[in-house]
Backbone and ligand atoms as CSV (ligand in chain L), in Angstrom:
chain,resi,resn,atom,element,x,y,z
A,1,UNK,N,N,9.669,2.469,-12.098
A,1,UNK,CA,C,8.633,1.577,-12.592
A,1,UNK,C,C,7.410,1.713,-11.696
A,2,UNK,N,N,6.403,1.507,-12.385
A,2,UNK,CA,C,5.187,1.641,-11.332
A,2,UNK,C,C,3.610,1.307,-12.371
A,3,UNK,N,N,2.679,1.701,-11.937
A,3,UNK,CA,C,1.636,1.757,-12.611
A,3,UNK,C,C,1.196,0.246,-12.314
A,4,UNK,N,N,0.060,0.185,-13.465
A,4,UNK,CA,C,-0.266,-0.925,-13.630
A,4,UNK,C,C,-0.315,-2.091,-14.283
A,5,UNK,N,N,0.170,-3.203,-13.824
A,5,UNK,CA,C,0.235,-4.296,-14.277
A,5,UNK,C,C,-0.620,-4.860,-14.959
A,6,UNK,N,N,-0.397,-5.058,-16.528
A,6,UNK,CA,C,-1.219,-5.347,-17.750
A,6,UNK,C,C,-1.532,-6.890,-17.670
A,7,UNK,N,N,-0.978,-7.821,-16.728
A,7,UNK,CA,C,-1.306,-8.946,-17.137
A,7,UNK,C,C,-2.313,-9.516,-15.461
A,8,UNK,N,N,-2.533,-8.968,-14.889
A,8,UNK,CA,C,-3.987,-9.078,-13.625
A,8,UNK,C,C,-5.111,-8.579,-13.864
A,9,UNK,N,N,-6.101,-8.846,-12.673
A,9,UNK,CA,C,-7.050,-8.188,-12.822
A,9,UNK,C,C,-6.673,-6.563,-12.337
A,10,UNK,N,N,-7.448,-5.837,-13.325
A,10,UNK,CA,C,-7.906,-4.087,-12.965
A,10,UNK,C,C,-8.582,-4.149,-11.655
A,11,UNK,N,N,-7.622,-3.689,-10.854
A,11,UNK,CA,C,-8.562,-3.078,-9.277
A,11,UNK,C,C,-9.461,-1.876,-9.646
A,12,UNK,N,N,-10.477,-2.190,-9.328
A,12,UNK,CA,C,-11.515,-0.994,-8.950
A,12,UNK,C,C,-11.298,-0.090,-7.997
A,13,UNK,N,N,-10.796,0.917,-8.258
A,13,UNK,CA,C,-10.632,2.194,-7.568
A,13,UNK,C,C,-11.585,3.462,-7.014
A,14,UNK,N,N,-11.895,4.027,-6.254
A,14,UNK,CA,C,-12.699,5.344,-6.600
A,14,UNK,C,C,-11.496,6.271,-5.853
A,15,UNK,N,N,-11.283,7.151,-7.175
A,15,UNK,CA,C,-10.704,7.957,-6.407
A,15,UNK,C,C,-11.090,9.135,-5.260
A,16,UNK,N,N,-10.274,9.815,-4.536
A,16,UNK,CA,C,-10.760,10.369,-3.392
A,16,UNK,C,C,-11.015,12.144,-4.233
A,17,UNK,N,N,-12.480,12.362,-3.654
A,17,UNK,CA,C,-12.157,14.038,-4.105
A,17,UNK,C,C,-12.571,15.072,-2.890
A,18,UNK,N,N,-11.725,14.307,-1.742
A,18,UNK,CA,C,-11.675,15.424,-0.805
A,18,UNK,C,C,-9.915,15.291,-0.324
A,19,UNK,N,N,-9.515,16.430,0.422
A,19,UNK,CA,C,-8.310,15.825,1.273
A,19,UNK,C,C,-8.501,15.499,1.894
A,20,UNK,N,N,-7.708,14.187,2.680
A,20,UNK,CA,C,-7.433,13.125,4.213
A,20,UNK,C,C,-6.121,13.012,4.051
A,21,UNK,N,N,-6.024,12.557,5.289
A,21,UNK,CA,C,-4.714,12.166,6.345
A,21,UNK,C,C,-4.287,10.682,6.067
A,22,UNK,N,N,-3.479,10.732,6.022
A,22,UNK,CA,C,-2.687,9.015,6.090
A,22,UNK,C,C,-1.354,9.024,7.072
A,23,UNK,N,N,-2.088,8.251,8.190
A,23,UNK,CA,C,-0.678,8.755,9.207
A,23,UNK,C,C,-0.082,7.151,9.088
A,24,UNK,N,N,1.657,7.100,9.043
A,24,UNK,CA,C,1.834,6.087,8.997
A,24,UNK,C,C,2.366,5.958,10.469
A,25,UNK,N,N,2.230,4.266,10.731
A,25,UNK,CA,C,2.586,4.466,11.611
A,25,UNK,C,C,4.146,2.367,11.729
A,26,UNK,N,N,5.007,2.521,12.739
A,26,UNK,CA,C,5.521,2.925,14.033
A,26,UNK,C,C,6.048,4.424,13.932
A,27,UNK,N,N,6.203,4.956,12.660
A,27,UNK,CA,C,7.325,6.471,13.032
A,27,UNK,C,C,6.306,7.252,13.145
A,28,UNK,N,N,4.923,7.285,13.174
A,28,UNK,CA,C,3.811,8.479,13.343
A,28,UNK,C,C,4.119,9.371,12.815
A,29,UNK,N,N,3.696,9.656,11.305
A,29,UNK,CA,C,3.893,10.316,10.288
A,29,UNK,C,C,2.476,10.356,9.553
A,30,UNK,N,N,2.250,11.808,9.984
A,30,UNK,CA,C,0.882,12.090,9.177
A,30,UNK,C,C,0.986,12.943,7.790
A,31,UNK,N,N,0.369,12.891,6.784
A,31,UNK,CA,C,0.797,13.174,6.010
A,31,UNK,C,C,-0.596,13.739,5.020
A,32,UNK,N,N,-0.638,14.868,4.736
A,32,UNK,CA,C,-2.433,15.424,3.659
A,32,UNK,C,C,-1.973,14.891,2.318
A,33,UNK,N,N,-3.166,14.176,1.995
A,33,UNK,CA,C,-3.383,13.709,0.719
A,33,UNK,C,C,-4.312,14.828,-0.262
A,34,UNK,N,N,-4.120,15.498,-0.988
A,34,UNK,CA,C,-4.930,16.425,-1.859
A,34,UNK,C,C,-5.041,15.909,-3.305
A,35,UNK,N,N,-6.426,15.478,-3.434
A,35,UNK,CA,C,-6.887,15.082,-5.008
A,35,UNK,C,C,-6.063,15.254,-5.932
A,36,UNK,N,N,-6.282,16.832,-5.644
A,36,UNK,CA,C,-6.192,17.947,-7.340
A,36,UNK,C,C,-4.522,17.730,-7.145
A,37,UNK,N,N,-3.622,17.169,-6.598
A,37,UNK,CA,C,-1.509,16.531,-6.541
A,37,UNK,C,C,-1.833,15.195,-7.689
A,38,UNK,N,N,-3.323,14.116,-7.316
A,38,UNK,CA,C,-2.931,12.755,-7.510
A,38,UNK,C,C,-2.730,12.993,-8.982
A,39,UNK,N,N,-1.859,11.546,-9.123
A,39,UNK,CA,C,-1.156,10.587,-9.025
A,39,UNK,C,C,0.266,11.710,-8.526
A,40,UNK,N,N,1.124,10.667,-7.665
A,40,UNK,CA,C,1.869,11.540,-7.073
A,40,UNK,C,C,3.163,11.060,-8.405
A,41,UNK,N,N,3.770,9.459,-7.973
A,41,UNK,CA,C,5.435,9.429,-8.382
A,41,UNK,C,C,5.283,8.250,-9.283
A,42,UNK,N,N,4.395,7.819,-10.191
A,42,UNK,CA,C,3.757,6.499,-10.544
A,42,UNK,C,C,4.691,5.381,-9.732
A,43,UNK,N,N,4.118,5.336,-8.543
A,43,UNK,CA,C,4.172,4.187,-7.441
A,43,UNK,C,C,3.731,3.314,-7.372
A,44,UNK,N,N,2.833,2.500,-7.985
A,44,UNK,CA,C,1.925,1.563,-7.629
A,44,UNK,C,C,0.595,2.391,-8.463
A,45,UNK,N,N,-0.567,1.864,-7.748
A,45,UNK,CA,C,-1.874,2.461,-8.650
A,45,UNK,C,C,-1.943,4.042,-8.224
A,46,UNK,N,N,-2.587,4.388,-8.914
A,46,UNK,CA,C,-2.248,6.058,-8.509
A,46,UNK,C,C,-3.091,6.005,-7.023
A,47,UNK,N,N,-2.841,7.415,-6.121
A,47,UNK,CA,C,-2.836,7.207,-5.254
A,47,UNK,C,C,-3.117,6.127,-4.258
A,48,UNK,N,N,-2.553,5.050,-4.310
A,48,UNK,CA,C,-2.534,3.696,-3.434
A,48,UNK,C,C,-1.190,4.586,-2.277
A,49,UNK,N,N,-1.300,3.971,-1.369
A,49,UNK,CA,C,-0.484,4.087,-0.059
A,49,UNK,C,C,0.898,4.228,-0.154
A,50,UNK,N,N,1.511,3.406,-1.496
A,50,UNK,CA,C,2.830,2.972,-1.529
A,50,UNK,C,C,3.196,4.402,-2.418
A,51,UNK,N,N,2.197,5.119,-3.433
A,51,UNK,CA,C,2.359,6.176,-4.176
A,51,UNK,C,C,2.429,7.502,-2.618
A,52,UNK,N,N,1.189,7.143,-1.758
A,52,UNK,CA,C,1.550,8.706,-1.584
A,52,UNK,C,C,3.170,8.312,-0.036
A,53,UNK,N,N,3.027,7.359,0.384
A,53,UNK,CA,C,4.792,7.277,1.087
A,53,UNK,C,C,5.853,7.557,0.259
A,54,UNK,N,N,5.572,6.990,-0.991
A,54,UNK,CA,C,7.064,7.813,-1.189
A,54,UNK,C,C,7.107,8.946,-1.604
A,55,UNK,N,N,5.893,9.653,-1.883
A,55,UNK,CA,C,5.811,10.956,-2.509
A,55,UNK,C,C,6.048,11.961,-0.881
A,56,UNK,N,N,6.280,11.267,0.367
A,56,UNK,CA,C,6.201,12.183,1.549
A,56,UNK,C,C,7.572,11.334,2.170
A,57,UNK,N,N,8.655,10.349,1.422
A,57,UNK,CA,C,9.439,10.193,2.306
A,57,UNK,C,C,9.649,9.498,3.225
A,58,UNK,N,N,8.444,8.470,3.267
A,58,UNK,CA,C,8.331,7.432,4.250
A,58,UNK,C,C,8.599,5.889,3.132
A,59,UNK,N,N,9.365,5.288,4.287
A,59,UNK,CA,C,9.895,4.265,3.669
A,59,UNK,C,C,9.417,3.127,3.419
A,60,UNK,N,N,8.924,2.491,2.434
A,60,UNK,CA,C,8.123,1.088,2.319
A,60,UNK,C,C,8.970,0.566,0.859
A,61,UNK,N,N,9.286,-0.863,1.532
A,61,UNK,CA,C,9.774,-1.256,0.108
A,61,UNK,C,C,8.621,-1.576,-1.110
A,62,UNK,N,N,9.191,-1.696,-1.966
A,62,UNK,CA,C,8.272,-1.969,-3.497
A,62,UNK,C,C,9.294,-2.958,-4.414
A,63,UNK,N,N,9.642,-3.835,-4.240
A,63,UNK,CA,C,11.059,-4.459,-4.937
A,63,UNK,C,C,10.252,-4.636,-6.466
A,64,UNK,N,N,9.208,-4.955,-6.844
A,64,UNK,CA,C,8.764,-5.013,-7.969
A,64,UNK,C,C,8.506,-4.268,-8.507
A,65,UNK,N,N,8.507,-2.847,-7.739
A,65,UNK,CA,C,7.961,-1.694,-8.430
A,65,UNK,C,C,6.507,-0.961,-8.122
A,66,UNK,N,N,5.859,-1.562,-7.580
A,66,UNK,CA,C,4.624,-1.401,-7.294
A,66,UNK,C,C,3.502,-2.040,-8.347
A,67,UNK,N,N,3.882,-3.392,-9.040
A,67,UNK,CA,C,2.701,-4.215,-10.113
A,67,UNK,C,C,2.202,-4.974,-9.562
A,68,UNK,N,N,2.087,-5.510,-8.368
A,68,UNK,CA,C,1.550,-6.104,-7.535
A,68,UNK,C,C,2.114,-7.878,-7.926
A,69,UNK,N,N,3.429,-8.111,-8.132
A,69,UNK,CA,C,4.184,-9.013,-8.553
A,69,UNK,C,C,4.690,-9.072,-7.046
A,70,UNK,N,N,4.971,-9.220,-6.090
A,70,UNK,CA,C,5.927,-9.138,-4.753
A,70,UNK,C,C,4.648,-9.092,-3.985
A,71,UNK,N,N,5.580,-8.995,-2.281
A,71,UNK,CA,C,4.613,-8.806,-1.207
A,71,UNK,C,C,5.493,-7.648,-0.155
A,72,UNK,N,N,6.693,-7.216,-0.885
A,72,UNK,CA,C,7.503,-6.721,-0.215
A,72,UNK,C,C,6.647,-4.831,0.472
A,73,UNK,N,N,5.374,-4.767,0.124
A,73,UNK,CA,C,5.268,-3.548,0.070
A,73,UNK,C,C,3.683,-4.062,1.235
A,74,UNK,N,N,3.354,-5.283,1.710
A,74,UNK,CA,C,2.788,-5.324,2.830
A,74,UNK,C,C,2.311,-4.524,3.738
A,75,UNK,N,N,1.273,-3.984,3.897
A,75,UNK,CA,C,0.952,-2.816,4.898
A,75,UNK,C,C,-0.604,-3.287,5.991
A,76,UNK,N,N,-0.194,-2.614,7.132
A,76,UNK,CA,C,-1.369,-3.405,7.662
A,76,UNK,C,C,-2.592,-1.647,7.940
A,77,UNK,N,N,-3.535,-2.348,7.408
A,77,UNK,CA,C,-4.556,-0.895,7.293
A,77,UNK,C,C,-5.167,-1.123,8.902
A,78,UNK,N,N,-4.666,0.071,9.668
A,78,UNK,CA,C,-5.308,-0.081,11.302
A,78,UNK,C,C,-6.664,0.899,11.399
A,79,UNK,N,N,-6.764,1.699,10.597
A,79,UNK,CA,C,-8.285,2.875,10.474
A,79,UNK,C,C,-8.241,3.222,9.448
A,80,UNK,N,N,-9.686,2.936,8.932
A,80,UNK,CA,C,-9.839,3.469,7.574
A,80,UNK,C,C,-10.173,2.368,6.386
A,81,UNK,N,N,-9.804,1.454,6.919
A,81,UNK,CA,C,-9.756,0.472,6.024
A,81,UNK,C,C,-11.106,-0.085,5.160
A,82,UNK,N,N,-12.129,0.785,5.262
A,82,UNK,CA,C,-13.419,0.425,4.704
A,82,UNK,C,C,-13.544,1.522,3.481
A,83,UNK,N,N,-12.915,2.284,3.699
A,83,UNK,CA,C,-12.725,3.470,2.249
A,83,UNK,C,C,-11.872,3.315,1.468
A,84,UNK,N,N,-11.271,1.732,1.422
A,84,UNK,CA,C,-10.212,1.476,0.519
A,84,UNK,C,C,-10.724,0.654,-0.444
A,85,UNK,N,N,-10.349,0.204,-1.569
A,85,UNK,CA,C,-10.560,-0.438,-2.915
A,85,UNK,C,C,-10.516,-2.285,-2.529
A,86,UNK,N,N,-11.574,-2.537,-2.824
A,86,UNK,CA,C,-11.521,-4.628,-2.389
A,86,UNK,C,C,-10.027,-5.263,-3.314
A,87,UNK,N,N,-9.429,-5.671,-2.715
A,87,UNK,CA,C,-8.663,-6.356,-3.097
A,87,UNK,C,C,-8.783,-6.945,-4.430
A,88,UNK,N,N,-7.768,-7.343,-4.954
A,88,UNK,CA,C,-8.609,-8.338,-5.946
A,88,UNK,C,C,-7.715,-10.051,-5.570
A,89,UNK,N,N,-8.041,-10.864,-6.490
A,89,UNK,CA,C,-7.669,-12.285,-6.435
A,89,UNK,C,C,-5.906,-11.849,-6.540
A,90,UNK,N,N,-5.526,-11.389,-7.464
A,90,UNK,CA,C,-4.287,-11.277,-7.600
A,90,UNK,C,C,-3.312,-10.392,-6.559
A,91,UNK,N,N,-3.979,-9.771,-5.722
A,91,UNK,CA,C,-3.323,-9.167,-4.554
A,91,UNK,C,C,-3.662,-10.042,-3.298
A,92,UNK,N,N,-4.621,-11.152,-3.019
A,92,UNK,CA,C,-4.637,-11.432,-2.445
A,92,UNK,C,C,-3.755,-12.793,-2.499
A,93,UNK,N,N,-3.218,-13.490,-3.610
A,93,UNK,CA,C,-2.213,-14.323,-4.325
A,93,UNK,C,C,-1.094,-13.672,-3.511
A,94,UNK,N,N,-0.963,-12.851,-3.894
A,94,UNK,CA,C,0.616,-12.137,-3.559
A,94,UNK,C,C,0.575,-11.668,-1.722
A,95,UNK,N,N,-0.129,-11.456,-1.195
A,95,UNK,CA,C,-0.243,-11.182,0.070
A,95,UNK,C,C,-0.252,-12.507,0.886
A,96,UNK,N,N,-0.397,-13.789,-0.010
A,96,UNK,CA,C,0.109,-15.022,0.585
A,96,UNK,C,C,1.020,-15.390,1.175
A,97,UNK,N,N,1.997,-14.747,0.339
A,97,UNK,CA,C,3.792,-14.254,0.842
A,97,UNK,C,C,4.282,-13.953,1.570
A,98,UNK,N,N,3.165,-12.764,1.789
A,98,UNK,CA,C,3.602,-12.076,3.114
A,98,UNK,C,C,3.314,-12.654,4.685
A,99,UNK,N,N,4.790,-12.330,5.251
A,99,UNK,CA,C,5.162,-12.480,6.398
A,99,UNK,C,C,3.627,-12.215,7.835
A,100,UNK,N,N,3.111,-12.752,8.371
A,100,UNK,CA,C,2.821,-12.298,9.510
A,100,UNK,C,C,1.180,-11.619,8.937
A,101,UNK,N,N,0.620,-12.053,8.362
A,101,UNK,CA,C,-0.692,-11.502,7.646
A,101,UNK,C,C,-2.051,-10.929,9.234
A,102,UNK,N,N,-2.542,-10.301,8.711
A,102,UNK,CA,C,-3.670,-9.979,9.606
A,102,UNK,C,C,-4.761,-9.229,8.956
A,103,UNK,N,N,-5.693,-9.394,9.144
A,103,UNK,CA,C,-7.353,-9.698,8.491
A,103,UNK,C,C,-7.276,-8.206,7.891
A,104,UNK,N,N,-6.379,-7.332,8.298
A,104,UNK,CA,C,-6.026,-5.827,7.326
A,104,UNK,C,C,-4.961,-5.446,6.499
A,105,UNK,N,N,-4.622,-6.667,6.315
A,105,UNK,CA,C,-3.150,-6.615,5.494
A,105,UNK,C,C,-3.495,-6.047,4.051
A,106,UNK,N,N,-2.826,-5.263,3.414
A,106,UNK,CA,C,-3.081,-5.152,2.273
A,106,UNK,C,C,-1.461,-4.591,1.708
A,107,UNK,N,N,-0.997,-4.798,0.365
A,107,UNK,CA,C,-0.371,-4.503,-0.360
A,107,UNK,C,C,-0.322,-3.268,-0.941
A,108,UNK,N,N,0.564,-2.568,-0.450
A,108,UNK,CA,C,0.337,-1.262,-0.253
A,108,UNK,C,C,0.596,0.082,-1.713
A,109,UNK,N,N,1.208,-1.247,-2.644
A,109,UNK,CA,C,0.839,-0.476,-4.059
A,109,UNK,C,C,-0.447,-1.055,-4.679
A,110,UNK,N,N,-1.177,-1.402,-4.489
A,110,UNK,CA,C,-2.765,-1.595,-4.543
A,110,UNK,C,C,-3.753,-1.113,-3.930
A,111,UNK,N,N,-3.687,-0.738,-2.496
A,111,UNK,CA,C,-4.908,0.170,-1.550
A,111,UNK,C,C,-4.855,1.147,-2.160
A,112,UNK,N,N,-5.869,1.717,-2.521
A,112,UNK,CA,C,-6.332,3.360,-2.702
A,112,UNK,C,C,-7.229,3.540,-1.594
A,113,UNK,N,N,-7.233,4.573,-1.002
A,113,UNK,CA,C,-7.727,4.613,-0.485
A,113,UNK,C,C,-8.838,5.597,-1.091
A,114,UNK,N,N,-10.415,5.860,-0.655
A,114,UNK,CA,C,-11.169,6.929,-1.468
A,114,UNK,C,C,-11.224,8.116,-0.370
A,115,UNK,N,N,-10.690,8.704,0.491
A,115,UNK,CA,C,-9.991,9.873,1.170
A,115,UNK,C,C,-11.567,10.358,2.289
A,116,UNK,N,N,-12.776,9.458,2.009
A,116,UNK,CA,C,-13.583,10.043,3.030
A,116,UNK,C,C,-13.542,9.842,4.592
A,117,UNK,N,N,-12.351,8.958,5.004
A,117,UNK,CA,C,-11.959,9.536,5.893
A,117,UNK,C,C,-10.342,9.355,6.452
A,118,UNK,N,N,-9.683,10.018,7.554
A,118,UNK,CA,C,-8.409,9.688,7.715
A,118,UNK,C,C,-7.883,8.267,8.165
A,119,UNK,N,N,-7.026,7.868,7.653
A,119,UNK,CA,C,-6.474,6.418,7.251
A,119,UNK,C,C,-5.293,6.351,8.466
A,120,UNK,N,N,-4.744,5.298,8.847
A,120,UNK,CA,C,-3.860,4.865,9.692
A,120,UNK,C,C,-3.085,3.611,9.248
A,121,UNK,N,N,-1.868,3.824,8.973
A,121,UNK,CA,C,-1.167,2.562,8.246
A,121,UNK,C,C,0.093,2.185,9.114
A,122,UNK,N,N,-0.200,1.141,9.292
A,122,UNK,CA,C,0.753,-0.089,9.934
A,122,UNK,C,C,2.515,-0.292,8.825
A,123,UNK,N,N,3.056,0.259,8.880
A,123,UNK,CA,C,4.709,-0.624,7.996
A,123,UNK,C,C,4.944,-1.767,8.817
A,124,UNK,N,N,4.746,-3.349,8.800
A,124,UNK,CA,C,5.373,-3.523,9.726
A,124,UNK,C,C,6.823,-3.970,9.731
A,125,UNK,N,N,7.209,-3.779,10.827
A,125,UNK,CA,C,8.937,-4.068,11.382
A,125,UNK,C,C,9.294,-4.911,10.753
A,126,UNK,N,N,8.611,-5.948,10.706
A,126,UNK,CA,C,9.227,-7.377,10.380
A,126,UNK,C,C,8.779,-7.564,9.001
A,127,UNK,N,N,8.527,-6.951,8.010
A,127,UNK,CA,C,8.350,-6.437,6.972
A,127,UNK,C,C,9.772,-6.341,5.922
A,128,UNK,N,N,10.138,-7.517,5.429
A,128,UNK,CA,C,11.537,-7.769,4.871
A,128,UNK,C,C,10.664,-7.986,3.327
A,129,UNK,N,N,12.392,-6.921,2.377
A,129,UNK,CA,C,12.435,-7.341,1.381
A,129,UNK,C,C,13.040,-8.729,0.905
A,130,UNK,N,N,12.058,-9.588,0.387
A,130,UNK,CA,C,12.091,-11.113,0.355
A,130,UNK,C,C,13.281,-11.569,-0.285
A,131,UNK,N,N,13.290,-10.344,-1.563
A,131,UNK,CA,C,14.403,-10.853,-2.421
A,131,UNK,C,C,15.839,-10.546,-2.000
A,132,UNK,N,N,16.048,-9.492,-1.152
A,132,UNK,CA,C,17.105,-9.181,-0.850
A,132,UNK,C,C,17.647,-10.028,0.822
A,133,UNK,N,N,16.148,-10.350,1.686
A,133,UNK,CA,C,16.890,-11.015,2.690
A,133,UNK,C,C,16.238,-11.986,3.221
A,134,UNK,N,N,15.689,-12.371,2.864
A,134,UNK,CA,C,14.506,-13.821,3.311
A,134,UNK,C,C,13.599,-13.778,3.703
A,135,UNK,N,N,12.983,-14.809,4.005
A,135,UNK,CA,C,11.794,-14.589,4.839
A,135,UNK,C,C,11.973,-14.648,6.599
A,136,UNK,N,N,11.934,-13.886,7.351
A,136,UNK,CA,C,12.069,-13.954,8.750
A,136,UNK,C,C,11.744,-15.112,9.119
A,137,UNK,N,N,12.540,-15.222,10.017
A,137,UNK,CA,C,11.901,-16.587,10.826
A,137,UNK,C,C,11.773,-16.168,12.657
A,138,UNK,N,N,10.842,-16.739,13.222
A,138,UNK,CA,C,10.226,-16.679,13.814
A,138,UNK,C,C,11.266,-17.199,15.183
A,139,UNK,N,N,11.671,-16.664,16.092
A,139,UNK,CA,C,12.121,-17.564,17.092
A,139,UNK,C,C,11.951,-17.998,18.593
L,1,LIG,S1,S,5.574,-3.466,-4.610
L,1,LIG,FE1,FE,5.467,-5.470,-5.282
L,1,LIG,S2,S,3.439,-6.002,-4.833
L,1,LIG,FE2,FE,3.534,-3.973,-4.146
């Protein structure tokens, strides 16, 4: 399942028409993004963050699929984050959810990024699928 969710608002996208880097990080995993591949695995919006991780093997949950219904796919944008697509109301609804927020949080089947320059993405640790194990608690 993936794509886009017919009942939100349409994120405004531009897609990227150069290649960049998206290194994720704690496992420091860099990874080339090339236009003329996108859409990689219909993950989320076409090339959004959560499309090109799993298209390279890096692990981020998506329990909804990538419709921007969940928060399980939470990502914190550490560079780069100004060449990505504005949020909309309905990702920022759902990023309410999420655990441990910070002023770069974004939902990582929604960021596109537009590829003009290399990106740096946060998974974080404490980054639980909600439905399968709660919400962390803090101790
Ligand atoms: S996977 Fe559910 S909101 Fe991104």
């Amino acid at each position: 399942m993936g794509g886009q969710n017919p009942y939100i608002e349409e994120a405004k996208i531009e897609s990227p028409t150069q290649k960049y880097k998206v290194t994720f990080m704690p496992m420091n995993v860099t990874v080339e993004v090339d236009p003329a591949d996108l859409p990689y695995d219909d993950h989320g919006l076409p090339g959004s963050i959560l499309d090109i991780a799993m298209k390279n093997g890096v692990e981020l949950d998506h329990a909804c699929g990538g419709v921007c219904a969940c928060s399980t796919c939470h990502v914190i944008v550490q560079q780069g984050s100004e060449t990505c697509n504005e949020s909309t109301d309905d990702e920022e609804d759902q990023l309410d959810d999420a655990y441990a927020l910070t002023d770069h949080s974004r939902l990582g089947c929604q960021c596109v990024p537009n590829g003009k320059v290399d990106i740096v993405v946060e998974i974080p640790e404490w980054n639980r699928n909600l439905s399968r194990e709660g919400v962390p608690q803090d101790s």
